[in-house]
C-alpha positions as protocol buffer text, in pm:
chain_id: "A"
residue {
  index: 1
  type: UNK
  ca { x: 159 y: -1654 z: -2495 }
}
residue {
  index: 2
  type: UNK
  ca { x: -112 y: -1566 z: -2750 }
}
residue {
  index: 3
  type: UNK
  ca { x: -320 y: -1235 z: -2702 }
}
residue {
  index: 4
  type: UNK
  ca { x: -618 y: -1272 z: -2457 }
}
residue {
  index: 5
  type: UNK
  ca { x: -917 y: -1215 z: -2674 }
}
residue {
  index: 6
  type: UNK
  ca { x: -1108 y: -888 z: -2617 }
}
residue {
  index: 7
  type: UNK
  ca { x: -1424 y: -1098 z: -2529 }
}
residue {
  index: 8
  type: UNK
  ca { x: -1245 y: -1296 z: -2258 }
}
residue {
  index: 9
  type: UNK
  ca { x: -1090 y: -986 z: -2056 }
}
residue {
  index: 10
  type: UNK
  ca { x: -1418 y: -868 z: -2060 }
}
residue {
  index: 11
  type: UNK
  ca { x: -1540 y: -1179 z: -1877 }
}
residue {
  index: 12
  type: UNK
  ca { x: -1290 y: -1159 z: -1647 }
}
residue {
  index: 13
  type: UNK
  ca { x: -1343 y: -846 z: -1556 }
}
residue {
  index: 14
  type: UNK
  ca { x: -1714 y: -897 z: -1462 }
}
residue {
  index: 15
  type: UNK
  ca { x: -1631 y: -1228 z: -1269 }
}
residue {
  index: 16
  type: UNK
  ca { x: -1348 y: -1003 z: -1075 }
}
residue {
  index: 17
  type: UNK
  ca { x: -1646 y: -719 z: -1001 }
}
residue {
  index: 18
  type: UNK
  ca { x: -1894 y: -988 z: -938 }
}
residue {
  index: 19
  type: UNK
  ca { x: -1691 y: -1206 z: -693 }
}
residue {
  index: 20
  type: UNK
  ca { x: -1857 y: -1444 z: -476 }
}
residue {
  index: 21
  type: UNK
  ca { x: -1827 y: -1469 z: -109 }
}
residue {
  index: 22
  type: UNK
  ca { x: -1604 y: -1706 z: -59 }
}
residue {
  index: 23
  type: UNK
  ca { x: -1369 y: -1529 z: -333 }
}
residue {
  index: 24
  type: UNK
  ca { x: -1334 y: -1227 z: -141 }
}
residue {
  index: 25
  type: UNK
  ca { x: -1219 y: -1422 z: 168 }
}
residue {
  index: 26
  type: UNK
  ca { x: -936 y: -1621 z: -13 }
}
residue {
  index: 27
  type: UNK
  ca { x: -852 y: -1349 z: -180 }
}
residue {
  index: 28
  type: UNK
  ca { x: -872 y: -1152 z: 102 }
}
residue {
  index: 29
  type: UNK
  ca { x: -569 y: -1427 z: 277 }
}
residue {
  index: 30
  type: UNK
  ca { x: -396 y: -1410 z: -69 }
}
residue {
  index: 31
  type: UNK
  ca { x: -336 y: -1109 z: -196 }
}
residue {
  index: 32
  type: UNK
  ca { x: -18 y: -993 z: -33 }
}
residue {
  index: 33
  type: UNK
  ca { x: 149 y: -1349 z: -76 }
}
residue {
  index: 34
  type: UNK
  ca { x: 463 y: -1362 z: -316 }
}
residue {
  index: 35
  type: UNK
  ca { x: 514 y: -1502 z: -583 }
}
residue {
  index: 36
  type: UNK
  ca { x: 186 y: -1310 z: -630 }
}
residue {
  index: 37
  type: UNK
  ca { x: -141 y: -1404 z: -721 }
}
residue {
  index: 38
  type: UNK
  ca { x: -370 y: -1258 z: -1000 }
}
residue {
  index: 39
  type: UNK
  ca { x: -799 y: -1353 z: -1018 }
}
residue {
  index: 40
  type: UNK
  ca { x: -986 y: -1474 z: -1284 }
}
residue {
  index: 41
  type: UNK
  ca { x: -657 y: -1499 z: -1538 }
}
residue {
  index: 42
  type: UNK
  ca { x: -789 y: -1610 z: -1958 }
}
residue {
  index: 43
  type: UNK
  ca { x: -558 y: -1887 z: -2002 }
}
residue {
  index: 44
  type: UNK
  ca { x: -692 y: -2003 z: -2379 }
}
residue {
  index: 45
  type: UNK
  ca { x: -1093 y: -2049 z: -2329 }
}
residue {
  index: 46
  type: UNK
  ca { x: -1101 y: -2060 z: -1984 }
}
residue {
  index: 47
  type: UNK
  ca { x: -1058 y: -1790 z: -1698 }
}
residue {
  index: 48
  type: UNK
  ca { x: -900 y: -1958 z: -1370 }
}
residue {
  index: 49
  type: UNK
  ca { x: -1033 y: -1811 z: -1027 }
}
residue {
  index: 50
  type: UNK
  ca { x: -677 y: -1750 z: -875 }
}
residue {
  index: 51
  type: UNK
  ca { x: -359 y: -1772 z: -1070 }
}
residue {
  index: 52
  type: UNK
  ca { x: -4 y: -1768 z: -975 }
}
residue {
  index: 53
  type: UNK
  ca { x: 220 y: -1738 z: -1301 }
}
residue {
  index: 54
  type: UNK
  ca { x: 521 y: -1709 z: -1170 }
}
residue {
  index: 55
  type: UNK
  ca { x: 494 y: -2085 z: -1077 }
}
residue {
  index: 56
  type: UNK
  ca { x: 160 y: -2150 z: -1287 }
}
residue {
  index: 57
  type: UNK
  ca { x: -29 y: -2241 z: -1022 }
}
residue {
  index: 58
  type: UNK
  ca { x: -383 y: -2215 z: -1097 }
}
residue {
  index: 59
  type: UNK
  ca { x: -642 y: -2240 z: -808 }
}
residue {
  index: 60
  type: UNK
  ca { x: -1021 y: -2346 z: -857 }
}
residue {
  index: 61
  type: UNK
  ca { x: -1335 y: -2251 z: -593 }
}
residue {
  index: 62
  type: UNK
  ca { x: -1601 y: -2504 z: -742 }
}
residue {
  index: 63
  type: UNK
  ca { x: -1911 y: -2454 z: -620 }
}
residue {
  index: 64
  type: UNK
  ca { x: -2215 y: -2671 z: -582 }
}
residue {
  index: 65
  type: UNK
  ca { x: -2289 y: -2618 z: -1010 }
}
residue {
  index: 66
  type: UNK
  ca { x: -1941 y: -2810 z: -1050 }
}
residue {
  index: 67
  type: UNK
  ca { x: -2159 y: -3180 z: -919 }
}
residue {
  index: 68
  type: UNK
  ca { x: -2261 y: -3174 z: -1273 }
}
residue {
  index: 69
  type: UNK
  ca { x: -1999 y: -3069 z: -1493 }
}
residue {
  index: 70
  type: UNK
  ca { x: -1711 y: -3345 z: -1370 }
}
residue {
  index: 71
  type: UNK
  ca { x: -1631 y: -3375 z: -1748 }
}
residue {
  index: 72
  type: UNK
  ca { x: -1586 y: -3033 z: -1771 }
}
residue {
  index: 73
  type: UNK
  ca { x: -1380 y: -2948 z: -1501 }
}
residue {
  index: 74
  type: UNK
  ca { x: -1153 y: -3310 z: -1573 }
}
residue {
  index: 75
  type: UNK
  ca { x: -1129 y: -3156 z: -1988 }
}
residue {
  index: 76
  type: UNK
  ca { x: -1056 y: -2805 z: -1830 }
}
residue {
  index: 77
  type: UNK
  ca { x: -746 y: -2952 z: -1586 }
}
residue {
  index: 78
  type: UNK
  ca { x: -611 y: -3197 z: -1877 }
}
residue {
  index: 79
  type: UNK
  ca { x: -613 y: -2888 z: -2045 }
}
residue {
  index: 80
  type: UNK
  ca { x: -444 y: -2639 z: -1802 }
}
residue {
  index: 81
  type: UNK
  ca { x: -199 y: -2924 z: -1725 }
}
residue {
  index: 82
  type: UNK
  ca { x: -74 y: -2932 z: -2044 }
}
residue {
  index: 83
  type: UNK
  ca { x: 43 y: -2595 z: -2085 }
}
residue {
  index: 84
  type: UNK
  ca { x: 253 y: -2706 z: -1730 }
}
residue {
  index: 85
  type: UNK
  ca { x: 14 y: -2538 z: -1495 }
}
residue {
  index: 86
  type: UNK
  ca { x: -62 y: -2714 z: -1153 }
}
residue {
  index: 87
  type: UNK
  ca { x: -465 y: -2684 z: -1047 }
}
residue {
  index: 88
  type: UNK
  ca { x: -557 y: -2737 z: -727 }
}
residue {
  index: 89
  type: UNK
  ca { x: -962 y: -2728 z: -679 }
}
residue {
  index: 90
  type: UNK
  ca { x: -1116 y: -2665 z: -335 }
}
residue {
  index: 91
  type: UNK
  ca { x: -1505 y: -2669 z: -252 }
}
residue {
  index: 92
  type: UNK
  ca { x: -1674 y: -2341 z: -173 }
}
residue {
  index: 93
  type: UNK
  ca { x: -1786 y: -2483 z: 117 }
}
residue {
  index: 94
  type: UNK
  ca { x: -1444 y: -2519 z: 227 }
}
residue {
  index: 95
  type: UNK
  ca { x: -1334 y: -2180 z: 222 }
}
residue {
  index: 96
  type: UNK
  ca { x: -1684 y: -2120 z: 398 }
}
residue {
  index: 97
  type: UNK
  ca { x: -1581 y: -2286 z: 649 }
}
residue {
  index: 98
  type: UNK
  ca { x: -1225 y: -2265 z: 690 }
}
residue {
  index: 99
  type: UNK
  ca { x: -1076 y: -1981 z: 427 }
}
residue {
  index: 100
  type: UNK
  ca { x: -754 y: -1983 z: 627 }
}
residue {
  index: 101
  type: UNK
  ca { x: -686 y: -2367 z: 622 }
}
residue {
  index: 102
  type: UNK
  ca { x: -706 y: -2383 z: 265 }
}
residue {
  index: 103
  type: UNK
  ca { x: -484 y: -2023 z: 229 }
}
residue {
  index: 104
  type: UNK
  ca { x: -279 y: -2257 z: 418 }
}
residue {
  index: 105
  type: UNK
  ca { x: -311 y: -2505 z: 188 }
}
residue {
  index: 106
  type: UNK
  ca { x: -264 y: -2275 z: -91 }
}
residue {
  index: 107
  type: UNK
  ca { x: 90 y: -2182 z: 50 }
}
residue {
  index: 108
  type: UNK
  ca { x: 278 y: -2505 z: 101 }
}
residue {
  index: 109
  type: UNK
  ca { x: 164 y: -2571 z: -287 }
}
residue {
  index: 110
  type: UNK
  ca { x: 428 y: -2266 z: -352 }
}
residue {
  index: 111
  type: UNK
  ca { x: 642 y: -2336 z: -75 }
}
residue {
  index: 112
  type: UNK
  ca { x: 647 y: -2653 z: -199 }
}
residue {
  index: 113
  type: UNK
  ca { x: 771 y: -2549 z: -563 }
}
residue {
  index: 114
  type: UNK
  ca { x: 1005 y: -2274 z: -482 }
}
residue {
  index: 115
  type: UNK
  ca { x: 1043 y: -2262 z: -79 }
}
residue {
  index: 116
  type: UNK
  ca { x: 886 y: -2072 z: 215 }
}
residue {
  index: 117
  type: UNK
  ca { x: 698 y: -1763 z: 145 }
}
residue {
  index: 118
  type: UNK
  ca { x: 636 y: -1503 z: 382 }
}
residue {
  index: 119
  type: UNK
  ca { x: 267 y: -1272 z: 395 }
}
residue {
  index: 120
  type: UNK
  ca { x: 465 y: -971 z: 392 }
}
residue {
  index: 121
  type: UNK
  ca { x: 844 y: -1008 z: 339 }
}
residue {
  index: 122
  type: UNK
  ca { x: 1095 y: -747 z: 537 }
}
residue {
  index: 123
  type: UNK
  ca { x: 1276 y: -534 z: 252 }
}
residue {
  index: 124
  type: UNK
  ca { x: 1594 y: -606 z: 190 }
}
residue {
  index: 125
  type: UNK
  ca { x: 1841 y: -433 z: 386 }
}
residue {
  index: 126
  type: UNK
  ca { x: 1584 y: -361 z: 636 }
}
residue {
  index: 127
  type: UNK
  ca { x: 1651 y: -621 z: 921 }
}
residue {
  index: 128
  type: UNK
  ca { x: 1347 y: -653 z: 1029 }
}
């Protein structure tokens, strides 16, 4: 994969420190999943809200700004797509109103591709 321009991990790092609401609470429900997640990931000109690259999954939070830019977002999934990632795109409102139904979501998307997943697997060797 080509090196993330300087200008882009600096964007990503602002939208990381300057996370909306409903970003902290499905981040907040997927943080300790594995595979694991990453926020705001540079993949070529764009920086995807919640990334999985183990299994390039790459999940969206549109807000109500996204009613205008259909074109965009269609140009930006045709785009992700063909690199092999997967985009799933959920309304803020959703995870407003229900962060852990779409965390829920979220995880049968992975389950889906590689099997269950577990919060917070035991170690192995550990029994427990």
């Amino acid at each position: 994969m080509p090196r993330v321009a300087p200008r882009m991990t600096a964007n990503a790092r602002l939208l990381r420190n300057a996370a909306t609401a409903e970003e902290r609470a499905l981040w907040s429900r997927l943080r300790h999943l594995r595979p694991r997640f990453t926020r705001q990931l540079p993949i070529g000109s764009y920086i995807i809200d919640f990334a999985c690259r183990a299994i390039k999954l790459a999940v969206e939070l549109d807000g109500s700004q996204h009613l205008d830019a259909v074109a965009y977002d269609d140009t930006r999934t045709l785009f992700l797509e063909s690199l092999g990632w997967r985009v799933l795109r959920y309304w803020n409102s959703d995870v407003r109103d229900n962060a852990d139904g779409v965390a829920e979501a979220i995880m049968a998307a992975v389950a889906s591709t590689i099997g269950p997943t577990h919060p917070n697997p035991s170690l192995p060797g550990r029994g427990f």
